[in-house]
C-alpha positions in Angstrom: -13.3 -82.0 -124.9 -14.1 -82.4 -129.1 -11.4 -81.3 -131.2 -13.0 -78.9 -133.6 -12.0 -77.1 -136.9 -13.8 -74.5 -139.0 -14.6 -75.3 -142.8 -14.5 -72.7 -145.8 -15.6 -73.1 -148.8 -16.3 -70.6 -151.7 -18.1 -71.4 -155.0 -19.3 -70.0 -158.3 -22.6 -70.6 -158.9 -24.6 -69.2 -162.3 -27.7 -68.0 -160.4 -28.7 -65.4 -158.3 -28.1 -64.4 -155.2 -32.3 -64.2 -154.6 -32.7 -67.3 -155.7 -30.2 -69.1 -153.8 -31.3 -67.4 -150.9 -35.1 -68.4 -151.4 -33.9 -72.2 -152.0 -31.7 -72.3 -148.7 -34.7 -70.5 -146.5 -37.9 -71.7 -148.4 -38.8 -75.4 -147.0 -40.6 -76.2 -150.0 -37.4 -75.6 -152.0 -35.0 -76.8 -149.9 -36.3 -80.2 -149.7 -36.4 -80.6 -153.1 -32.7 -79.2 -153.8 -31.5 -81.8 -151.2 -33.5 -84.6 -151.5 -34.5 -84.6 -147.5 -37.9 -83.4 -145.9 -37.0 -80.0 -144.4 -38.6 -77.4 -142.2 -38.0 -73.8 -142.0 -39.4 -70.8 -139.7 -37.4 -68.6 -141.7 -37.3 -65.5 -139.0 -34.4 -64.8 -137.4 -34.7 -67.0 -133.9 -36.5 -69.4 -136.0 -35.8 -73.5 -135.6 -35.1 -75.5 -139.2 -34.7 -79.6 -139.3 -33.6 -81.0 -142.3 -33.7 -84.9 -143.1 -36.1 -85.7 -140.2 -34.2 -84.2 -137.5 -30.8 -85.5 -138.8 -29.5 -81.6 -139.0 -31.5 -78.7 -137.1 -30.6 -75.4 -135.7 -31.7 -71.8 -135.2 -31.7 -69.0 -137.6 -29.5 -66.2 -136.0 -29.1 -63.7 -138.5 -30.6 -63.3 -142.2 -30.0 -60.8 -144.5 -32.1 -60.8 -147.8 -30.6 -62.2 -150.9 -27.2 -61.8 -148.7 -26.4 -63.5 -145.5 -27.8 -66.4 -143.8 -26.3 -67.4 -140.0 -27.5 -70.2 -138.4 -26.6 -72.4 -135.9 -25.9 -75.9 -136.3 -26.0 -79.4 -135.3 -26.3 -83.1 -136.2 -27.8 -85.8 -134.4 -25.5 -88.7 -136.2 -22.5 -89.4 -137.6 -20.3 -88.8 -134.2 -21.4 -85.4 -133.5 -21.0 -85.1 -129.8 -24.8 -84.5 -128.2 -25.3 -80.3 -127.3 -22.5 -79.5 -129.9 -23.1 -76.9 -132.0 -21.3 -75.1 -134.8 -21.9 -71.5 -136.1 -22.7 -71.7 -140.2 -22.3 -68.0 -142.5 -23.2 -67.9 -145.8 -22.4 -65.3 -147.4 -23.9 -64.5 -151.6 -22.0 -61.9 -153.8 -23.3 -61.0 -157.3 -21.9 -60.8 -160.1 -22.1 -60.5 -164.0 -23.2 -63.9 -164.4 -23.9 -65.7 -161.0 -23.2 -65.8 -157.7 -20.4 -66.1 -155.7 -21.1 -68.3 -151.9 -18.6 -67.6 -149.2 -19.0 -70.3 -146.4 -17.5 -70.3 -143.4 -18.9 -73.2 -141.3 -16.8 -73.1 -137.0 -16.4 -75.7 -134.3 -17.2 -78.5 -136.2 -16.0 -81.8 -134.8 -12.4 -82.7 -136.4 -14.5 -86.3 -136.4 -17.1 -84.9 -138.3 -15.0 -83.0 -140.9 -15.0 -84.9 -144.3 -18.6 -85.8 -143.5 -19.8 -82.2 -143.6 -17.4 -80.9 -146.2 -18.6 -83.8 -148.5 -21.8 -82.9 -147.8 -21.9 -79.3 -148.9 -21.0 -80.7 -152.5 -23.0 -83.6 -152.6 -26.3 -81.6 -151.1 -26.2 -78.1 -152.1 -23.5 -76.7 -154.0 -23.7 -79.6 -156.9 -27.6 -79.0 -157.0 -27.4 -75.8 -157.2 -25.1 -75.3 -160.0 -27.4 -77.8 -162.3 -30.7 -75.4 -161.6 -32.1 -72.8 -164.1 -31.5 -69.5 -163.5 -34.7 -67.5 -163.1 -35.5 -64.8 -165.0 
């Protein structure tokens, strides 16, 4: 049996809530934030695969401009084949920005620096350096 943990992670980010929403769900954008090809049938049930099947899953839930669940898996990187974990992201407003709550279960203890590392490296560093729309 995989020993597993669950990863949380909040950050400030100054933009808003619509348009990290739209970057997360839109392929277009996504790719371009990360730096990997990505494909998204953003309805809830739909499949994504980002960096050519490296991470894919299935849309769960979405809110608009307020929750995304999805959920999860790698196919590298010593994630055990058929694992999956369960990703929430959550957006709150405020004044300035936007506050992202993530709350990432039942990821491999193996896997664990991997994925935290990667949040920073592929989304939440990104996204801090992009222009807020108007």
């Amino acid at each position: 049996m995989t020993s597993v943990v669950d990863i949380c992670q909040q950050v400030f980010l100054p933009l808003s809530a619509h348009d990290i929403y739209e970057t997360l769900l839109d392929s277009r954008r996504h790719s371009i934030l990360t730096g990997l090809p990505c494909t998204i049938d953003r309805r809830p049930g739909g499949d994504f695969q980002v960096g050519e099947n490296m991470i894919s899953g299935t849309l769960i839930q979405l809110v608009p401009d307020e929750r995304i669940v999805q959920s999860w898996e790698i196919t590298s990187y010593g994630w055990p084949p058929g694992h999956s974990s369960r990703l929430a992201i959550e957006l709150t407003p405020t004044t300035d920005g936007t506050i992202v709550s993530l709350e990432q279960t039942s990821v491999p203890a193996d896997c664990e620096s991997f994925i935290r590392a990667g949040w920073h490296q592929y989304y939440w560093k990104p996204l801090g350096a992009m222009e807020r729309s108007a």
